[in-house]
C-alpha positions as CSV (number, residue, x, y, z in Angstrom):
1,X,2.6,20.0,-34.7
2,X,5.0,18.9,-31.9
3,X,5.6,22.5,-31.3
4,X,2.3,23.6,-30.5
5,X,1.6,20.4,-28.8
6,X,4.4,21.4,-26.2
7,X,3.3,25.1,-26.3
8,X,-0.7,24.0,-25.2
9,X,0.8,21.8,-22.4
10,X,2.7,24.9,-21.2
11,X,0.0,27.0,-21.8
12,X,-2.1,24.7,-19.8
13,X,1.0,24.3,-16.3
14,X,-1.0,27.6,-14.9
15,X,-4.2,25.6,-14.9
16,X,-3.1,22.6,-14.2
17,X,-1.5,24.4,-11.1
18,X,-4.5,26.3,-10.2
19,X,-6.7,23.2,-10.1
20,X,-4.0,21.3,-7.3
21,X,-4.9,24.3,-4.8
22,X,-7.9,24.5,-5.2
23,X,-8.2,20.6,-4.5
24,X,-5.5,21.3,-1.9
25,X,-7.8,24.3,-0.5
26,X,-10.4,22.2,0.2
27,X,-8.7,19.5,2.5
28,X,-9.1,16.9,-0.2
29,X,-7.3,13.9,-0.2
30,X,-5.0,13.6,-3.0
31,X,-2.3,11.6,-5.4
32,X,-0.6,13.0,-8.0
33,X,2.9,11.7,-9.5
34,X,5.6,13.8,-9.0
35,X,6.7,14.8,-12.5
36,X,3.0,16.1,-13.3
37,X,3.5,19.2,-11.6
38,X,6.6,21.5,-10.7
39,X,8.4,21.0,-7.5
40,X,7.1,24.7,-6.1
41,X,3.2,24.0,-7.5
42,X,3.9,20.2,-5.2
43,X,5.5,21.9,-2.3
44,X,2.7,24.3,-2.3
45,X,-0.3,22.2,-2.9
46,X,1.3,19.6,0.3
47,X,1.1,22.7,2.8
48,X,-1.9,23.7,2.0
49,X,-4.0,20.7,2.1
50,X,-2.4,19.5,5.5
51,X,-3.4,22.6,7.2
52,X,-7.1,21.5,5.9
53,X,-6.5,18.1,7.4
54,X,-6.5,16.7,4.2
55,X,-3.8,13.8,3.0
56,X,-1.4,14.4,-0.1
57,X,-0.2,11.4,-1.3
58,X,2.6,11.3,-3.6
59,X,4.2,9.0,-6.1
60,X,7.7,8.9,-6.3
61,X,8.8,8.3,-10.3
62,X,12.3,9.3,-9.7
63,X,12.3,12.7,-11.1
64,X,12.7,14.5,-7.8
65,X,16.2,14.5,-6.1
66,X,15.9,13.2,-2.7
67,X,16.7,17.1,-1.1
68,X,13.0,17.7,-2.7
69,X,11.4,14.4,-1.2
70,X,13.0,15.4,2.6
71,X,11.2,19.0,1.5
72,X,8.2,17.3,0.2
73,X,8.1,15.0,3.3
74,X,8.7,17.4,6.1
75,X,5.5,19.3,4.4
76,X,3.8,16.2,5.4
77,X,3.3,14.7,2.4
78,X,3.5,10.8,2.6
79,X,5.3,9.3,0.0
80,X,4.9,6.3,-2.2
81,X,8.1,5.2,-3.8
82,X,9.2,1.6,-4.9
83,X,12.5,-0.5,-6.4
84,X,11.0,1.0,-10.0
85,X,12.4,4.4,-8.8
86,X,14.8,4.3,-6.1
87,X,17.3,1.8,-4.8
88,X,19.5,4.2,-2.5
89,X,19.0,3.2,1.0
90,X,20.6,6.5,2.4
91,X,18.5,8.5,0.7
92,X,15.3,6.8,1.8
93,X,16.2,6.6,4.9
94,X,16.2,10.8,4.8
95,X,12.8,11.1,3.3
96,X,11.3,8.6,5.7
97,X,12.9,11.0,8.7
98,X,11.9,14.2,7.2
99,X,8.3,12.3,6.7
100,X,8.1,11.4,10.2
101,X,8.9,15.1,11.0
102,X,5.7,16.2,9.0
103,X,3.4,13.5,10.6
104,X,3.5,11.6,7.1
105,X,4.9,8.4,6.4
106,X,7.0,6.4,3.1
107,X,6.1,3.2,1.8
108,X,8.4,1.3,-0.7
109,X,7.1,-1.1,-3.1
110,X,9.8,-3.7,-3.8
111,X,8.9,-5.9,-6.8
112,X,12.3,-7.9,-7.6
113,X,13.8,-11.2,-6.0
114,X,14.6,-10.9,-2.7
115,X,18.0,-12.7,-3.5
116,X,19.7,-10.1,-6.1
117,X,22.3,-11.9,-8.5
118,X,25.9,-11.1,-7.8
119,X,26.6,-7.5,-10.0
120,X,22.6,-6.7,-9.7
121,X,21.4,-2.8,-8.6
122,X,18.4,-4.3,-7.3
123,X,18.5,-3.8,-3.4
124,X,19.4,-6.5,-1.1
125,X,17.7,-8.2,1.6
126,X,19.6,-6.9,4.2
127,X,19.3,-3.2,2.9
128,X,15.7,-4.2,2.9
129,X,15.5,-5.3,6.2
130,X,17.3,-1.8,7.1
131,X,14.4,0.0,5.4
132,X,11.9,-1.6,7.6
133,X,14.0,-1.0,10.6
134,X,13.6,2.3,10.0
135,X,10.0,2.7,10.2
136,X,9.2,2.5,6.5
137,X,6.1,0.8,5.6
138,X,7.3,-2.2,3.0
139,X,5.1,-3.8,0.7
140,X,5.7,-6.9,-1.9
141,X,4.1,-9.1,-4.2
142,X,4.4,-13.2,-4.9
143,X,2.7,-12.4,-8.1
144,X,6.0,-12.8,-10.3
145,X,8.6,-13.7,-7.7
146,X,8.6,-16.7,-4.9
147,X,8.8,-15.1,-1.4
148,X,10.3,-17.5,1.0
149,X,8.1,-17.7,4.0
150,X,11.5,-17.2,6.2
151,X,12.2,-14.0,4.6
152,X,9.1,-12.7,5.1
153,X,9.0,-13.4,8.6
154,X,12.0,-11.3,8.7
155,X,11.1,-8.4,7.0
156,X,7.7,-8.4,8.9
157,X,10.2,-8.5,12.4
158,X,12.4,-5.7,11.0
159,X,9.3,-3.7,10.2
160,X,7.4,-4.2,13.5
161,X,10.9,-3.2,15.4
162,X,10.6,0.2,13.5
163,X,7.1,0.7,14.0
164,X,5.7,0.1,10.9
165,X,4.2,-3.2,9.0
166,X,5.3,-5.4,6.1
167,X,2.7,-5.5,3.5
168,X,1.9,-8.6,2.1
169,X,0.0,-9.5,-1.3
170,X,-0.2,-12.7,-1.5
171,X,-1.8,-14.5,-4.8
172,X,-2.3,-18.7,-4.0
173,X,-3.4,-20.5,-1.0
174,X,-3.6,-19.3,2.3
175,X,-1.3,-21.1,4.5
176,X,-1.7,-22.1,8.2
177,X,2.4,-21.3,8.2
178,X,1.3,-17.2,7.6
179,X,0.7,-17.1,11.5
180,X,3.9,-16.3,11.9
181,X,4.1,-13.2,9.9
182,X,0.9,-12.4,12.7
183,X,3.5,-12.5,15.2
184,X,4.5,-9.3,13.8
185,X,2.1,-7.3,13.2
186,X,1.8,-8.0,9.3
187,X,-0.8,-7.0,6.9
188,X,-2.0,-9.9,4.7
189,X,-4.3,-9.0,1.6
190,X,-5.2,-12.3,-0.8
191,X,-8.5,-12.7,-3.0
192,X,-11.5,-15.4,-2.6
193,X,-9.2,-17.8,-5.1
194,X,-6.9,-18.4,-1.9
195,X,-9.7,-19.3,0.4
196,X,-11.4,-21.6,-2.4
197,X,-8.5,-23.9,-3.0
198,X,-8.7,-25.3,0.4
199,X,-11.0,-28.5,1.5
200,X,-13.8,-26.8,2.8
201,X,-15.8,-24.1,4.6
202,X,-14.6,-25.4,8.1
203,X,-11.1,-25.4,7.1
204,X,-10.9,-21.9,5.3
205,X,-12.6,-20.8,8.4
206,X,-10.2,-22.1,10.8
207,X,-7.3,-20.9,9.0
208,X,-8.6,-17.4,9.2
209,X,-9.6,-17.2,12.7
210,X,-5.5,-18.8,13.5
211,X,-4.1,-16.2,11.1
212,X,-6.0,-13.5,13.2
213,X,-5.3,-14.7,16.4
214,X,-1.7,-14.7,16.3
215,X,-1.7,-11.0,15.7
216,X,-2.3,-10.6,11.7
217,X,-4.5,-8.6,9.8
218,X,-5.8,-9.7,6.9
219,X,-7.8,-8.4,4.1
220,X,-9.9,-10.6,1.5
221,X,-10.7,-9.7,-1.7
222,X,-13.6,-10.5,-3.0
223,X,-13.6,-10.8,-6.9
224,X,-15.8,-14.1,-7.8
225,X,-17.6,-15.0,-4.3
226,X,-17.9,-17.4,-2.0
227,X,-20.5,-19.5,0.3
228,X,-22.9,-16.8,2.0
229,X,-22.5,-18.2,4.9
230,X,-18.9,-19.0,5.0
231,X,-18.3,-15.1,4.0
232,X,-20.9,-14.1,7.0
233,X,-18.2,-16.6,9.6
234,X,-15.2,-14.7,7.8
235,X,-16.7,-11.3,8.8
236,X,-17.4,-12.2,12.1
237,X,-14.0,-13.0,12.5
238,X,-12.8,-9.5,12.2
239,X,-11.1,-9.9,9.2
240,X,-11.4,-7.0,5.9
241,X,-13.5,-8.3,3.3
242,X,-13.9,-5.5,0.1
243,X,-16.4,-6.4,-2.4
244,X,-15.4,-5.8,-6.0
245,X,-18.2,-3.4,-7.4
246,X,-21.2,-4.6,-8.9
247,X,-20.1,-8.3,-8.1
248,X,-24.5,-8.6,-7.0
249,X,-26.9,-7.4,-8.2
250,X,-29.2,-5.2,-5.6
251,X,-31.7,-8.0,-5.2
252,X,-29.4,-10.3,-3.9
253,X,-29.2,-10.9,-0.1
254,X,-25.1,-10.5,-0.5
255,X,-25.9,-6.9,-0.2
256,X,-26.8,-7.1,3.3
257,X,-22.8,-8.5,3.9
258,X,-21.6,-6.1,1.6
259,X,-23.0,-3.0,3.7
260,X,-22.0,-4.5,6.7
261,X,-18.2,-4.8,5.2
262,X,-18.5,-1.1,4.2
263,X,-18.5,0.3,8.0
264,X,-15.1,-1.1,8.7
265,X,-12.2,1.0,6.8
266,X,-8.7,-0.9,6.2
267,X,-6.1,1.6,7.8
268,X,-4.7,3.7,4.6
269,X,-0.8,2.7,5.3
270,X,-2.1,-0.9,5.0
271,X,-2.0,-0.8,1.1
272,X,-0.3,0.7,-1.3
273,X,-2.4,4.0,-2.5
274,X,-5.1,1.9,-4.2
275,X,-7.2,-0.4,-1.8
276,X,-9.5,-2.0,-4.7
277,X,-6.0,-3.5,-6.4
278,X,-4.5,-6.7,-5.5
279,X,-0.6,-6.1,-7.2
């Protein structure tokens, strides 16, 4: 059984490979993960939907050595790599030159401690400060590790210094201090729970329009709801709000906020290849 299971996914690569053009053929955007699909069937599909104006997005597992990703890359494919897969500075560094080379960009996802222990592989904050520096887009997470503030606001400098932004997810309350990451250009996605810990309307509204005016971005997430008319002031604000589907029901007169949110987009190196996903 294991043999024929192989043989019908081998049987099946032709198809498989057939279907990435055509996608590719027709400018569509697309993700795919790098070890679904031979390195000639990638380096293929990346051509052709560029010269259709489309955007090939592709996740970096590790399986690819990084002379692939600089090919990959300089075919103008953006790539989407993280801490999971890769912790060689160097060799980021390459693929985020050859990217730039194929009007595409890298993002790296780092999910560990910013202080690695003594003997560690993880990356260090200083390599990570490099990465930004060199115009790679760098995203993290407070969901399982503390980010000191401090740190941040490094990283968020490094970033803006090579041209790109830090990345910030951040789960808990929304902090007045954050206008400091807004000095440099950060991207700040949280969800409703951040905004509904605070005191009041007058205060979550406040907060916002500081975090805004000193230069940040800042997307909300909206997965349980809040006051109607404390989400109308937040949109007038200018910052992202993104409805989570079917949170109303099409009577309710949320919709009318929620079709207004839909004309503004959320620039697509401001998240890491899924906008409806808070990591």
């Amino acid at each position: 059984m294991k043999n024929e299971s192989v043989k019908d996914i081998n049987d099946r690569k032709p198809e498989k490979a057939y279907e990435l053009l055509s996608l590719a053929d027709k400018g569509e955007n697309i993700t795919v993960r790098d070890d679904q699909y031979d390195f000639s069937c990638l380096l293929d599909s990346v051509k052709l939907c560029r010269r259709r104006n489309g955007r090939f997005r592709l996740i970096d597992s590790g399986k690819l050595d990084i002379f692939q990703l600089e090919w990959l890359g300089k075919a103008g494919a953006d790539i989407y790599t993280s801490d999971e897969a890769r912790s060689d500075v160097s060799g980021l560094e390459l693929v985020n030159r050859a990217c730039k080379g194929g009007n595409a960009f890298a993002s790296y996802f780092f999910h560990g401690p910013l202080e690695s222990e003594e003997g560690s592989e993880s990356i260090s904050f200083s390599e990570l400060q490099k990465i930004g520096i060199n115009g790679i887009y760098l995203h993290l997470t407070n969901r399982e590790n503390k980010r000191e503030l401090s740190q941040l606001n490094d990283l968020a400098y490094a970033c803006r210094k090579g041209g790109s932004w830090l990345v910030y997810y951040h789960h808990g309350v929304l902090e007045s201090s954050f206008e400091e990451l807004g000095i440099n250009d950060a991207w700040i996605h949280v969800s409703d729970d951040s905004l509904k810990e605070s005191e009041d309307g007058t205060q979550v509204l406040d907060k916002v329009k500081s975090l805004l005016a000193s230069g940040a971005k800042l997307v909300i997430h909206l997965e349980k709801g809040l006051d109607f008319l404390l989400l109308r002031d937040i949109m007038k604000t200018g910052a992202f709000v993104l409805f989570k589907s079917s949170l109303y029901d099409y009577k309710s007169p949320f919709r009318v906020l929620e079709r207004e949110a839909r004309k503004r987009t959320v620039d697509f190196r401001a998240y890491y290849l899924y906008l409806t996903f808070l990591p």
